[in-house]
Phi, psi and omega in degrees: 000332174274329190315308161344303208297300192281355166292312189281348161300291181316323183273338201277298157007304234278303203293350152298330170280328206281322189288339166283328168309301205291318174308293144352286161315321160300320168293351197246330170274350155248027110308329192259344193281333207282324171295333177264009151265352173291311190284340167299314127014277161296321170327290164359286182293286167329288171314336169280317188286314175285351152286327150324314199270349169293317194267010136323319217239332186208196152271113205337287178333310172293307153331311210260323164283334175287018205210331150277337145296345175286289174321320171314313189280319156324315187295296183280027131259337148328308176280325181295304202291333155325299185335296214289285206300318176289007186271000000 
């Protein structure tokens, strides 16, 4: 007569966990999505606005080469240290 009783304890336990485990995953997969548009975003901005402010300062070109070298050398520290990490 208990076994009954404590199976139906026991499954309702495990799926209260599994639906908190699964909720979790979801605040944490839109925690992460909302943050890597923030920072794609801040980029954005930041990129336009120190070009704005170069091309105060220089000519659109000299700008547009200062700002693409910046990403650049970004990109390639990025890729050696991915590089870095799979070997």
């Amino acid at each position: 007569m208990i076994g009954p009783l404590l199976r139906v304890a026991a499954s309702a336990a495990a799926a209260r966990s599994l639906r908190a485990a699964a909720q979790d995953a979801v605040n944490r997969a839109l925690l992460t999505m909302g943050a890597a548009l923030a920072i794609a975003v801040g980029a954005i901005f930041l990129t336009f606005s120190a070009f704005a402010l170069l091309e105060s300062q220089l000519n659109p070109a000299g700008a547009s080469a200062i700002v693409g070298v910046f990403w650049g050398l970004l990109g390639l520290a990025y890729f050696a240290a991915t590089r870095r990490r799979r070997t």
